[in-house]
N, CA, C and O atoms as a GROMACS GRO file, in nm:
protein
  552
    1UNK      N    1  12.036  10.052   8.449
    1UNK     CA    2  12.149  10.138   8.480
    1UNK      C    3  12.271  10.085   8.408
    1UNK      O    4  12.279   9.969   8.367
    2UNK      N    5  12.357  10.167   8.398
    2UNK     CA    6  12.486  10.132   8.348
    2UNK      C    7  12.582  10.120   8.408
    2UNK      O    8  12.623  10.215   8.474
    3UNK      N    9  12.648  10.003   8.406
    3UNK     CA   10  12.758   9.933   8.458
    3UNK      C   11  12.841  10.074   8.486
    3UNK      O   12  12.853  10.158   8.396
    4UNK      N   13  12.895  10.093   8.615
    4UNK     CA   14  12.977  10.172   8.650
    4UNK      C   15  12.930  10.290   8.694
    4UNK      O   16  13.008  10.375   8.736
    5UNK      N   17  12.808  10.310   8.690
    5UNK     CA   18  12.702  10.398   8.716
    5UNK      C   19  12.706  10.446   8.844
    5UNK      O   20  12.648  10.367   8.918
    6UNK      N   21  12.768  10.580   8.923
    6UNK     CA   22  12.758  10.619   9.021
    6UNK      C   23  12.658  10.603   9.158
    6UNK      O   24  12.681  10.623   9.277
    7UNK      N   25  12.540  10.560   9.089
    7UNK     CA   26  12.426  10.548   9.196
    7UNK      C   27  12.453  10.384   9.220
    7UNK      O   28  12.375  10.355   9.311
    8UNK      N   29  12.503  10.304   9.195
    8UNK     CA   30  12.540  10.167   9.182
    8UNK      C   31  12.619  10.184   9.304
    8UNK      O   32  12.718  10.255   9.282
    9UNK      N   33  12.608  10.136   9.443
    9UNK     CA   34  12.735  10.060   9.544
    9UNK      C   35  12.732   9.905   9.580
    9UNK      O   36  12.669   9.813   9.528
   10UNK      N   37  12.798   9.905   9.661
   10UNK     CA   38  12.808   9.759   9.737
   10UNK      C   39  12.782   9.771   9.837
   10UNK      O   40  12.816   9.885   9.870
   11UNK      N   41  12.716   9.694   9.960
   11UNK     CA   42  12.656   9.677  10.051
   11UNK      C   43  12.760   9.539  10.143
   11UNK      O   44  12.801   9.430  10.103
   12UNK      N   45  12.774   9.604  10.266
   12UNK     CA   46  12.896   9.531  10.347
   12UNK      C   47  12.799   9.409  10.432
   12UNK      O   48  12.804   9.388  10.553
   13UNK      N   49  12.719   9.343  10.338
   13UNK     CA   50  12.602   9.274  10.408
   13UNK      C   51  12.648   9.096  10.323
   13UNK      O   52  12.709   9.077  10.218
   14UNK      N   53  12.602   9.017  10.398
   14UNK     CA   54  12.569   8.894  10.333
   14UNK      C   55  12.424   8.873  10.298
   14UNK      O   56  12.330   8.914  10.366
   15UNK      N   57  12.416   8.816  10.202
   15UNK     CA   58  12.254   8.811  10.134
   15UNK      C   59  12.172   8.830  10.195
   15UNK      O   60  12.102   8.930  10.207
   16UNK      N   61  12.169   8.714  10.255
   16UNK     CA   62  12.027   8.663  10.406
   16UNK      C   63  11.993   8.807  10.451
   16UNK      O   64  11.877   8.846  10.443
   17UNK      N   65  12.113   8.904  10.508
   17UNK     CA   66  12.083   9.011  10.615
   17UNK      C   67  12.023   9.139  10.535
   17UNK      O   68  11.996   9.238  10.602
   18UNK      N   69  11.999   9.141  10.381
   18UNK     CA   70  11.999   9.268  10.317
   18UNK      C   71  11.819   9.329  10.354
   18UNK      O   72  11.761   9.436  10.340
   19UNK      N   73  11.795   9.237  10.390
   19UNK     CA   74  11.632   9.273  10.373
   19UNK      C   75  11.599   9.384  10.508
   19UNK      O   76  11.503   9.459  10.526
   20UNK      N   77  11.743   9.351  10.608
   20UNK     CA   78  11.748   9.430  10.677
   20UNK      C   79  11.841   9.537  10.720
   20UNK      O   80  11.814   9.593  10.826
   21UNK      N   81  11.929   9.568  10.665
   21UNK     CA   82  12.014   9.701  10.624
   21UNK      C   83  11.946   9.824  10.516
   21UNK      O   84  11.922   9.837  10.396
   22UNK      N   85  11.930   9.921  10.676
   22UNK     CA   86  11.892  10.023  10.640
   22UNK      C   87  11.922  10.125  10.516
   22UNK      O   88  11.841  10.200  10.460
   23UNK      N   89  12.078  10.106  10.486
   23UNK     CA   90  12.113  10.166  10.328
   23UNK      C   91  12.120  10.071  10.246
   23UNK      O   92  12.213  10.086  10.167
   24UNK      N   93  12.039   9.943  10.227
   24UNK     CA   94  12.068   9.883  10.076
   24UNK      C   95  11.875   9.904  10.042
   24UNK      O   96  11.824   9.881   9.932
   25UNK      N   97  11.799   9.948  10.160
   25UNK     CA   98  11.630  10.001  10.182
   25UNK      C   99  11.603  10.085  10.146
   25UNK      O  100  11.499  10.102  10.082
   26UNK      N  101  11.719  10.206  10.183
   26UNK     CA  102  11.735  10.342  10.152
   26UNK      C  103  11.790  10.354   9.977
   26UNK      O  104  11.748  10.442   9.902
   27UNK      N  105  11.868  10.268   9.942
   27UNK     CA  106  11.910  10.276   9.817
   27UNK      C  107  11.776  10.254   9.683
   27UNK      O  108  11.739  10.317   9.584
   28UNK      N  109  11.728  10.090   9.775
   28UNK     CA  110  11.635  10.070   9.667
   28UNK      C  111  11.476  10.136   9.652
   28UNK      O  112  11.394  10.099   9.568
   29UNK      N  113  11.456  10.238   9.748
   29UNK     CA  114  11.368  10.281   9.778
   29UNK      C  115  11.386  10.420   9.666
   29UNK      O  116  11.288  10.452   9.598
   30UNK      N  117  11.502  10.488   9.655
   30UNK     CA  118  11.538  10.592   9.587
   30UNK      C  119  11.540  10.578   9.428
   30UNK      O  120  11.497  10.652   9.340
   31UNK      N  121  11.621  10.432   9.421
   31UNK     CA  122  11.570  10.375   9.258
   31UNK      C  123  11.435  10.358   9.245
   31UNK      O  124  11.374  10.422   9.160
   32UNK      N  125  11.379  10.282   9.315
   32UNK     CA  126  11.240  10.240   9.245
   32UNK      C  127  11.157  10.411   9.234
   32UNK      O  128  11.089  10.423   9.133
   33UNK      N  129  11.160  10.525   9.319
   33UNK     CA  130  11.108  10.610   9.310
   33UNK      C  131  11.113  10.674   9.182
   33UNK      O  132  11.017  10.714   9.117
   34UNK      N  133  11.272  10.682   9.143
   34UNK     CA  134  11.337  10.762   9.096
   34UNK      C  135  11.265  10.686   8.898
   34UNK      O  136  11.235  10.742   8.792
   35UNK      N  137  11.266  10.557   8.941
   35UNK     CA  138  11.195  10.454   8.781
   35UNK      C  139  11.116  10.395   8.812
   35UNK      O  140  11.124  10.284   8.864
   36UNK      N  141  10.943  10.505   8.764
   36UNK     CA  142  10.860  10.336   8.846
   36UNK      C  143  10.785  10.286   8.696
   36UNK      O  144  10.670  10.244   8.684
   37UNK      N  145  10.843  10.297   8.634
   37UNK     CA  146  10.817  10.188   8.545
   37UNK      C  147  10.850  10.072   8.581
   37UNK      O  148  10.958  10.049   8.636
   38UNK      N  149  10.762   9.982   8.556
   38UNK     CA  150  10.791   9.840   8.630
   38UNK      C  151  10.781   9.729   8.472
   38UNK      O  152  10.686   9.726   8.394
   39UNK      N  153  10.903   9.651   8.464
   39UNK     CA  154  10.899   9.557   8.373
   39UNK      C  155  10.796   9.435   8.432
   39UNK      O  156  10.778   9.398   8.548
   40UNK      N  157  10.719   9.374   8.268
   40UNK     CA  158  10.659   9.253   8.316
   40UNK      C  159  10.491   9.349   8.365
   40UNK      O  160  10.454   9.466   8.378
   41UNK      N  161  10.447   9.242   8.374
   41UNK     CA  162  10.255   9.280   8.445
   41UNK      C  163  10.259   9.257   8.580
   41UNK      O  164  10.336   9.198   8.655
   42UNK      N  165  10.150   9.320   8.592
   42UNK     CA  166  10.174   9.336   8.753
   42UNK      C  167  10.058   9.223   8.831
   42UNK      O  168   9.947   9.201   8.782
   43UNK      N  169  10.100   9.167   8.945
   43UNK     CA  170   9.977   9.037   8.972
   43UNK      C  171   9.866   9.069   9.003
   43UNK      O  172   9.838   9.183   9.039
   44UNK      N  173   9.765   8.954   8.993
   44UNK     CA  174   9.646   8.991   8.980
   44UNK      C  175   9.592   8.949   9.095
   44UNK      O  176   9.591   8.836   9.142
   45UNK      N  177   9.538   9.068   9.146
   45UNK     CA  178   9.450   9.100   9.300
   45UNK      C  179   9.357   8.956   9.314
   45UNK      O  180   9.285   8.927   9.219
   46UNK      N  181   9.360   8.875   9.421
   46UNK     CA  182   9.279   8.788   9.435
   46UNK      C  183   9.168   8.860   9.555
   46UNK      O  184   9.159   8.977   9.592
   47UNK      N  185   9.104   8.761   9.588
   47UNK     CA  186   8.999   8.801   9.688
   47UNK      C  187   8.966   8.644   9.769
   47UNK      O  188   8.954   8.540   9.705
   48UNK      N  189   8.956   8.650   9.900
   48UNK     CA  190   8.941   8.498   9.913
   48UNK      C  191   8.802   8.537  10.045
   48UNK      O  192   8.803   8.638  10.115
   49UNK      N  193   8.718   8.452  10.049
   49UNK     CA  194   8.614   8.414  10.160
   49UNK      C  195   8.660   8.270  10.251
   49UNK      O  196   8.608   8.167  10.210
   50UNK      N  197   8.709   8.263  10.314
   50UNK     CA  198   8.715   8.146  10.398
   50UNK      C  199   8.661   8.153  10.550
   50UNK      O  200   8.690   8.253  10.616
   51UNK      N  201   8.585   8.054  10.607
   51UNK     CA  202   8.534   8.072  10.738
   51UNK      C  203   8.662   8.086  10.835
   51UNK      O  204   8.771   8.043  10.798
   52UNK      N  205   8.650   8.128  10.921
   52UNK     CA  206   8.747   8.197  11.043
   52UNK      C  207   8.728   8.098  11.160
   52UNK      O  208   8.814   8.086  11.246
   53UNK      N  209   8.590   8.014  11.161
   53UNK     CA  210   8.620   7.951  11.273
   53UNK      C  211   8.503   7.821  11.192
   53UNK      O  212   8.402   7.823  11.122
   54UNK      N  213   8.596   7.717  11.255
   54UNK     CA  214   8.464   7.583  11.186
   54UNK      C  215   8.460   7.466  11.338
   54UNK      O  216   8.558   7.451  11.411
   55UNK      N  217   8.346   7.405  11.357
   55UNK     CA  218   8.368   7.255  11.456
   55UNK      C  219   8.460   7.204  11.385
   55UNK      O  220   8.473   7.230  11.265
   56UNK      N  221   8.558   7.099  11.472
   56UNK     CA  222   8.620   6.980  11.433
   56UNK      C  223   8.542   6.882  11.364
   56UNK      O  224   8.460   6.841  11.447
   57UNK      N  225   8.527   6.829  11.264
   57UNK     CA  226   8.480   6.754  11.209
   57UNK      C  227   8.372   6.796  11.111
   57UNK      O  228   8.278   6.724  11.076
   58UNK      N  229   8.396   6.915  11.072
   58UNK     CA  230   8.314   7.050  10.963
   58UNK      C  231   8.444   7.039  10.869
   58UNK      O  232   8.561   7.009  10.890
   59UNK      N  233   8.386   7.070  10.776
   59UNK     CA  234   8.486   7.081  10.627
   59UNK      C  235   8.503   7.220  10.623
   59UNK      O  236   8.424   7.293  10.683
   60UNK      N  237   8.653   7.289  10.520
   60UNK     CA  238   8.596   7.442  10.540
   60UNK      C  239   8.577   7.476  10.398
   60UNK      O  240   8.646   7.422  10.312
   61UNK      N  241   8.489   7.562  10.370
   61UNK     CA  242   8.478   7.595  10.282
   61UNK      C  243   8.528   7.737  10.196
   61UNK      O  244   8.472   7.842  10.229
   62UNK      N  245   8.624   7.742  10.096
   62UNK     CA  246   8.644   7.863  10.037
   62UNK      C  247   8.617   7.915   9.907
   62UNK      O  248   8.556   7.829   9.845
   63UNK      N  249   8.633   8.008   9.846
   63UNK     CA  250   8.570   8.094   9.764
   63UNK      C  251   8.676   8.205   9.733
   63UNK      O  252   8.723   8.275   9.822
   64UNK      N  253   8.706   8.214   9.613
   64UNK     CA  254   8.822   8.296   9.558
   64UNK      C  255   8.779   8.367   9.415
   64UNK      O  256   8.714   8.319   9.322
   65UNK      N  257   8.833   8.487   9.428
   65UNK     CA  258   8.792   8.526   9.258
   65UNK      C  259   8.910   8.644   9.240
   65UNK      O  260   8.946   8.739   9.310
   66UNK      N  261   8.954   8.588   9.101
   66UNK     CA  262   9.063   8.691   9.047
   66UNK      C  263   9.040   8.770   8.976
   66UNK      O  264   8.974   8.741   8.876
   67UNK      N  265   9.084   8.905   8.998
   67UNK     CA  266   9.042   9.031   8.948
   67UNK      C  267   9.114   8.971   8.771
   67UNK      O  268   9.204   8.888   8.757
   68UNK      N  269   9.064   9.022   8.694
   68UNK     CA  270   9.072   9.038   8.548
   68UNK      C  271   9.025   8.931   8.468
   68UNK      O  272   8.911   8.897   8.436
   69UNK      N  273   9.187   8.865   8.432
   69UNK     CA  274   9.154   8.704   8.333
   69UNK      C  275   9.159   8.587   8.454
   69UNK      O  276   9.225   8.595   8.558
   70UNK      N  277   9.077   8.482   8.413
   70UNK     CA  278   9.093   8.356   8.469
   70UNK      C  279   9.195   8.323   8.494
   70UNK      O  280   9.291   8.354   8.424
   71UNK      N  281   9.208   8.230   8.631
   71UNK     CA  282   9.341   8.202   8.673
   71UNK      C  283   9.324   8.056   8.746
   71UNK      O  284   9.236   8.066   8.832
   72UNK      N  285   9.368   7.945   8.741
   72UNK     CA  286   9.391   7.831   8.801
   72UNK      C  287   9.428   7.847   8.911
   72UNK      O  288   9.536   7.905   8.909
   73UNK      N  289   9.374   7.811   9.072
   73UNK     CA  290   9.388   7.850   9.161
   73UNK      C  291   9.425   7.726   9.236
   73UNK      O  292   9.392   7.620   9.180
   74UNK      N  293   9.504   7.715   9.383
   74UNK     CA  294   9.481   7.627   9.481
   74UNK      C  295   9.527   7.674   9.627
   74UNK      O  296   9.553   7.794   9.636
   75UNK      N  297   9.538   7.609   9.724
   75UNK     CA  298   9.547   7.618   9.825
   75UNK      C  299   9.599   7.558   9.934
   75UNK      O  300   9.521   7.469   9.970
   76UNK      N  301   9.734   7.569  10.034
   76UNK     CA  302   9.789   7.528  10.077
   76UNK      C  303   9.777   7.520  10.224
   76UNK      O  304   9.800   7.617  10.295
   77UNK      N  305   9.745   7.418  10.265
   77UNK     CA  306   9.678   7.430  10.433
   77UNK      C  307   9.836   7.407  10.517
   77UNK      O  308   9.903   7.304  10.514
   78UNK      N  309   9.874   7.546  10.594
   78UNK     CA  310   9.971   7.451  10.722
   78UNK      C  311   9.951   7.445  10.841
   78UNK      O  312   9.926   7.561  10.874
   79UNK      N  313   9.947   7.385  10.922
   79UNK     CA  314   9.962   7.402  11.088
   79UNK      C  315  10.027   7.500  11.128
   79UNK      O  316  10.090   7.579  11.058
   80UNK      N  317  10.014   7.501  11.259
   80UNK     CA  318  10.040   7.611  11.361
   80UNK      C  319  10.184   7.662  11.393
   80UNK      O  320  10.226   7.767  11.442
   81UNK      N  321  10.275   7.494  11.326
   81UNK     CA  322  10.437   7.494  11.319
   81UNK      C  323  10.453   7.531  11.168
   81UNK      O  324  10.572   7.548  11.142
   82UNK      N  325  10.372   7.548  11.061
   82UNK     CA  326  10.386   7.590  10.955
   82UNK      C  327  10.434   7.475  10.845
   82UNK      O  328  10.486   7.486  10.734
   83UNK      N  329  10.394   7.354  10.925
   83UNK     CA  330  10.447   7.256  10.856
   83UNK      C  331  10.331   7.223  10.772
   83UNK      O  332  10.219   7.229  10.823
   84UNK      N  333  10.346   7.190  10.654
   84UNK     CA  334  10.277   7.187  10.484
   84UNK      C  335  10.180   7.023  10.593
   84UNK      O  336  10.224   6.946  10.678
   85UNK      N  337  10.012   7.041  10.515
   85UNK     CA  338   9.925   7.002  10.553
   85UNK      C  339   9.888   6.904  10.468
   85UNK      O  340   9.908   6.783  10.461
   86UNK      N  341   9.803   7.019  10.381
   86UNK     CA  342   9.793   6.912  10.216
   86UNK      C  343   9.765   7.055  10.130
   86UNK      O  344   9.736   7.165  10.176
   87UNK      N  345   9.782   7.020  10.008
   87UNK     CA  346   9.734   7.078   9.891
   87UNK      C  347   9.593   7.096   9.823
   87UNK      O  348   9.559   6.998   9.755
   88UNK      N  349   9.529   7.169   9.826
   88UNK     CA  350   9.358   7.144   9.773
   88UNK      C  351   9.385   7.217   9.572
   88UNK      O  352   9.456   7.312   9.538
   89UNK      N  353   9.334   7.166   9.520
   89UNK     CA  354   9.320   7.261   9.380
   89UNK      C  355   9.168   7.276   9.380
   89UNK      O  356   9.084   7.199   9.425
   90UNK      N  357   9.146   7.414   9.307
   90UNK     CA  358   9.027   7.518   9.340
   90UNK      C  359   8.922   7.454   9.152
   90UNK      O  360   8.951   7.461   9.032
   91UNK      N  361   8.849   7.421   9.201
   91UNK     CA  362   8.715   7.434   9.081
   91UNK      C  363   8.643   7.571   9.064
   91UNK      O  364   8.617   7.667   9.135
   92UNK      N  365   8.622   7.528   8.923
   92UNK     CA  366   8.577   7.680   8.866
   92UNK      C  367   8.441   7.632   8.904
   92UNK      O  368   8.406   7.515   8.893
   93UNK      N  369   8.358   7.742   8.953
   93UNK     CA  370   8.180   7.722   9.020
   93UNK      C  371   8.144   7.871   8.950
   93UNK      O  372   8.220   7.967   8.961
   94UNK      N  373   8.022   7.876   8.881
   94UNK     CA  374   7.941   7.965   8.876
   94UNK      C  375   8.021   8.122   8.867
   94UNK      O  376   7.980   8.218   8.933
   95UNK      N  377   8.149   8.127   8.767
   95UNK     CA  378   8.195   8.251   8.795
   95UNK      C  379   8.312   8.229   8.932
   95UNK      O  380   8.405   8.311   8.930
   96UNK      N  381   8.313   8.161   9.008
   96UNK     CA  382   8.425   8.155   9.114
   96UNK      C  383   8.513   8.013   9.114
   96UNK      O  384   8.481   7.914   9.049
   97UNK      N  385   8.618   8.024   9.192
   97UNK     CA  386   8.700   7.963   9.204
   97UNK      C  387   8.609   7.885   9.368
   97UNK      O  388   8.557   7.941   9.464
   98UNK      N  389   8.623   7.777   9.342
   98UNK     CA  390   8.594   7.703   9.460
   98UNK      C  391   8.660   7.611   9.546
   98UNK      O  392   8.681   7.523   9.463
   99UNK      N  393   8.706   7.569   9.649
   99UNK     CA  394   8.760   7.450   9.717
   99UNK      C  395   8.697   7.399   9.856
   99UNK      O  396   8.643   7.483   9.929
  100UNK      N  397   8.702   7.276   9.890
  100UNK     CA  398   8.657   7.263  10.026
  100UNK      C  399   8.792   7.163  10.075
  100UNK      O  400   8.837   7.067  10.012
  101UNK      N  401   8.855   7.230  10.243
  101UNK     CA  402   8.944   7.150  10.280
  101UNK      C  403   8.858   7.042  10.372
  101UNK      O  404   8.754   7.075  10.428
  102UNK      N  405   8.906   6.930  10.378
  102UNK     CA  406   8.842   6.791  10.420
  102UNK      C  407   8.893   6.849  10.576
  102UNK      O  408   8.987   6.925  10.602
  103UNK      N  409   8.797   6.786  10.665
  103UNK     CA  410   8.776   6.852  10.833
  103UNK      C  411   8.945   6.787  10.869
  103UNK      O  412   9.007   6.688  10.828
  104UNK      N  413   8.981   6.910  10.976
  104UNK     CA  414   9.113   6.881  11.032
  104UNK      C  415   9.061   6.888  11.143
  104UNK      O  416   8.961   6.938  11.195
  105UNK      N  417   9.213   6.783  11.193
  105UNK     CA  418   9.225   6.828  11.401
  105UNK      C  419   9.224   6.960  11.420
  105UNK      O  420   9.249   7.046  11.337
  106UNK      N  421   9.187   6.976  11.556
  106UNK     CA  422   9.134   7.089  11.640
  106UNK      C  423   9.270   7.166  11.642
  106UNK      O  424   9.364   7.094  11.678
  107UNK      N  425   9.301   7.287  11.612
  107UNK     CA  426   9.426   7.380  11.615
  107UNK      C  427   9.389   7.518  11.535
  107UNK      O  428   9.277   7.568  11.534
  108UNK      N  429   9.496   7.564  11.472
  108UNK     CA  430   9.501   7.698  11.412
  108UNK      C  431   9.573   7.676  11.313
  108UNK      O  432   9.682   7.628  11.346
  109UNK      N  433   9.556   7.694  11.169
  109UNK     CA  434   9.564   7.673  11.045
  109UNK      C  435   9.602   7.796  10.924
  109UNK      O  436   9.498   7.850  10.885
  110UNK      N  437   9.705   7.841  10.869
  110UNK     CA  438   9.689   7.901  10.763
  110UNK      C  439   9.645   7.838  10.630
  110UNK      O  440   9.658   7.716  10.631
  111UNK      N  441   9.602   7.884  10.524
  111UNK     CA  442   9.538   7.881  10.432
  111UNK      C  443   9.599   8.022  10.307
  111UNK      O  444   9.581   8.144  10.316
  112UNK      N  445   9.666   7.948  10.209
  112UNK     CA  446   9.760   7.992  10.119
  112UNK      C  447   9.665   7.992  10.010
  112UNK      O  448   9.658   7.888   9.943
  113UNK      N  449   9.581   8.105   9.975
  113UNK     CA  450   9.550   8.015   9.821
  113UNK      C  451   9.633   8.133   9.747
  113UNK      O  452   9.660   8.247   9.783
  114UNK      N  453   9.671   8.041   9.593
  114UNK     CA  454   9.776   8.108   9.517
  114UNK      C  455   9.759   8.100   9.388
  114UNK      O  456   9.671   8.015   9.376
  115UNK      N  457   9.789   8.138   9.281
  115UNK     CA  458   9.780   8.046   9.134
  115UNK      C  459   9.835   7.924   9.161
  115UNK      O  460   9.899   7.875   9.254
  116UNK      N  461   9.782   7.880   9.029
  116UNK     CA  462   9.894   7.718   9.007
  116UNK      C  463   9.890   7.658   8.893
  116UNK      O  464   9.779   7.650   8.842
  117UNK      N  465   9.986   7.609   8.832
  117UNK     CA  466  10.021   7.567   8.742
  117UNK      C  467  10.112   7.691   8.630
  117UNK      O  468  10.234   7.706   8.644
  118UNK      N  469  10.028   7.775   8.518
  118UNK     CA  470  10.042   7.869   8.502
  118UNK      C  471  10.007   8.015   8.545
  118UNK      O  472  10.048   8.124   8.506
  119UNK      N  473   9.928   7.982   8.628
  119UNK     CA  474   9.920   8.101   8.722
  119UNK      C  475   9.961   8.136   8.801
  119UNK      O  476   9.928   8.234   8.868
  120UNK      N  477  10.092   8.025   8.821
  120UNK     CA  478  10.149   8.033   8.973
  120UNK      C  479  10.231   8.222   8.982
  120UNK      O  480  10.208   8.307   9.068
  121UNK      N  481  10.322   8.233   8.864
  121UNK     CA  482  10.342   8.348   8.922
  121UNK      C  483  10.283   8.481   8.889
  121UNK      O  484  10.338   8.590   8.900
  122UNK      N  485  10.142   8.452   8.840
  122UNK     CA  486  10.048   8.549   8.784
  122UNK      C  487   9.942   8.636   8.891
  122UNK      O  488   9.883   8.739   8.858
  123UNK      N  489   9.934   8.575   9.014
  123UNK     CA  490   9.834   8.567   9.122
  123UNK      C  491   9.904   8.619   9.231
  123UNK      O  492  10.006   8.554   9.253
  124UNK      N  493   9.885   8.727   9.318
  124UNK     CA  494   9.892   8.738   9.449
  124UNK      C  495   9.876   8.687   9.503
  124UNK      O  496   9.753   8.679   9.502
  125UNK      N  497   9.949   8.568   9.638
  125UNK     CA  498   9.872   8.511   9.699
  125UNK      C  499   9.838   8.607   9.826
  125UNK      O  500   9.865   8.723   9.858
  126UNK      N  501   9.753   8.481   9.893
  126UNK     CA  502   9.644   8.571   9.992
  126UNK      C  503   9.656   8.440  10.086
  126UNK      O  504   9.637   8.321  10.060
  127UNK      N  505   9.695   8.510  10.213
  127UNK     CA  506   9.702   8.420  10.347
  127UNK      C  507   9.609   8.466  10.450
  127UNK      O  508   9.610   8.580  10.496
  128UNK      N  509   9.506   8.349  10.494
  128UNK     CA  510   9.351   8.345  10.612
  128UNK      C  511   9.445   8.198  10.716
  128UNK      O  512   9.506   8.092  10.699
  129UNK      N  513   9.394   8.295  10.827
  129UNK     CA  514   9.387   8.183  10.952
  129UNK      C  515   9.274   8.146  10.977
  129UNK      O  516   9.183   8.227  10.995
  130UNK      N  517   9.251   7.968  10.985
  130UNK     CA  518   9.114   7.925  10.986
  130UNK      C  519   9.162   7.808  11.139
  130UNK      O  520   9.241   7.714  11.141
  131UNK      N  521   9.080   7.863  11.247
  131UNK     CA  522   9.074   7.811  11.362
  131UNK      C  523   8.969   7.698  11.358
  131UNK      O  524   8.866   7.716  11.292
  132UNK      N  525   8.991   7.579  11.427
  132UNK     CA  526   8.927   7.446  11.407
  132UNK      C  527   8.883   7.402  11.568
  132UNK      O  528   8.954   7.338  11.646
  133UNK      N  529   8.755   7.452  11.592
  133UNK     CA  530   8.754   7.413  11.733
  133UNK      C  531   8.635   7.296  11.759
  133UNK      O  532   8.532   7.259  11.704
  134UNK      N  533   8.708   7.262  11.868
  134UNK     CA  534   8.667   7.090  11.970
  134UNK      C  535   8.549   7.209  12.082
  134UNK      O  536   8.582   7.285  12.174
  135UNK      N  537   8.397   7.177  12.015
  135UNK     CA  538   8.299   7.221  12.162
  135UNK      C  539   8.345   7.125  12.253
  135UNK      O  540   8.376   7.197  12.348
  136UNK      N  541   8.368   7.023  12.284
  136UNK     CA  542   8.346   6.909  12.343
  136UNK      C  543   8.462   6.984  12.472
  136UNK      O  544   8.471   6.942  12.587
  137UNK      N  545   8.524   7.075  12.425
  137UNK     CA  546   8.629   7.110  12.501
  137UNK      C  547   8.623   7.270  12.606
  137UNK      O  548   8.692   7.314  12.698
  138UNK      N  549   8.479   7.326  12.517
  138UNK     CA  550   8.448   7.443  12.624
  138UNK      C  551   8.428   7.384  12.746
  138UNK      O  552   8.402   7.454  12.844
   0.00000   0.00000   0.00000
C-alpha cells in the first residue's frame, strides 16, 4: 500500500493488546482478503506420531515427516508449567524423521517438534501432549 493510503489507520491500542481489538482484526482481515497473494513460501505441513500415554520409565518415541523437501527437524519437551525440558534433534530413518525422548517423571508434557537450524522458519510446528504415567500409583 501506499503511504497515505486511505485504507491505512491507527489503532488506539498498545502492541501487546492488538491481537485483541476487534477493528485492527476487522481491518486485517479485509486486507488480507482484499490481497491474498502472499509474499515468501508458504510452510511446510509436518505430520508427527507420538505416543499419548507411556509408563514412567518408557522412553517416548516419535516419528515426523515433512510434506515436500527435506527438512532438519527437532523437538522441544516442556512440563506442565511450560518450563523448557530438554531439546531432542530428529534423525533421518528410512524416509522419516526420527527421535526418542529419554523416560521422564510422571506428569503431562508438551512436545514441540519444529524445523531447526535452516528449517527453523521453513516448518510448521506441531504441538502433542504426551502423558507419563506411575502404575505403581493406580
Amino acid at each position: 500500500m501506499e503511504r497515505g493510503s486511505p485504507v491505512i489507520h491507527w489503532a488506539a491500542d498498545k502492541h501487546s493488546a492488538l491481537q485483541h481489538n476487534d477493528s485492527v482484526l476487522d481491518q486485517l482481515e479485509g486486507i488480507l482478503a482484499e490481497y491474498p497473494q502472499r509474499r515468501g513460501e508458504g510452510l511446510a505441513e509436518l505430520s508427527v506420531r507420538v505416543e499419548e500415554f507411556v509408563n514412567v520409565g518408557a522412553p517416548v518415541s516419535i516419528r515426523a515427516d515433512v510434506a515436500g523437501e527435506p527438512a532438519l527437524l527437532e523437538a522441544q519437551v516442556l512440563d506442565q508449567q511450560g518450563t523448557f525440558v530438554l531439546d531432542l534433534p530428529f534423525q533421518a530413518v528410512d524416509g522419516h524423521q526420527q527421535g526418542e525422548i529419554p523416560a521422564l517423571p510422571p506428569g503431562v508434557y508438551q512436545v514441540v517438534v519444529q524445523g531447526r537450524r535452516s528449517s527453523a522458519g521453513r516448518v510448521a510446528p506441531v504441538t502433542s501432549l504426551v502423558a507419563v504415567l506411575d502404575p505403581a500409583l493406580d
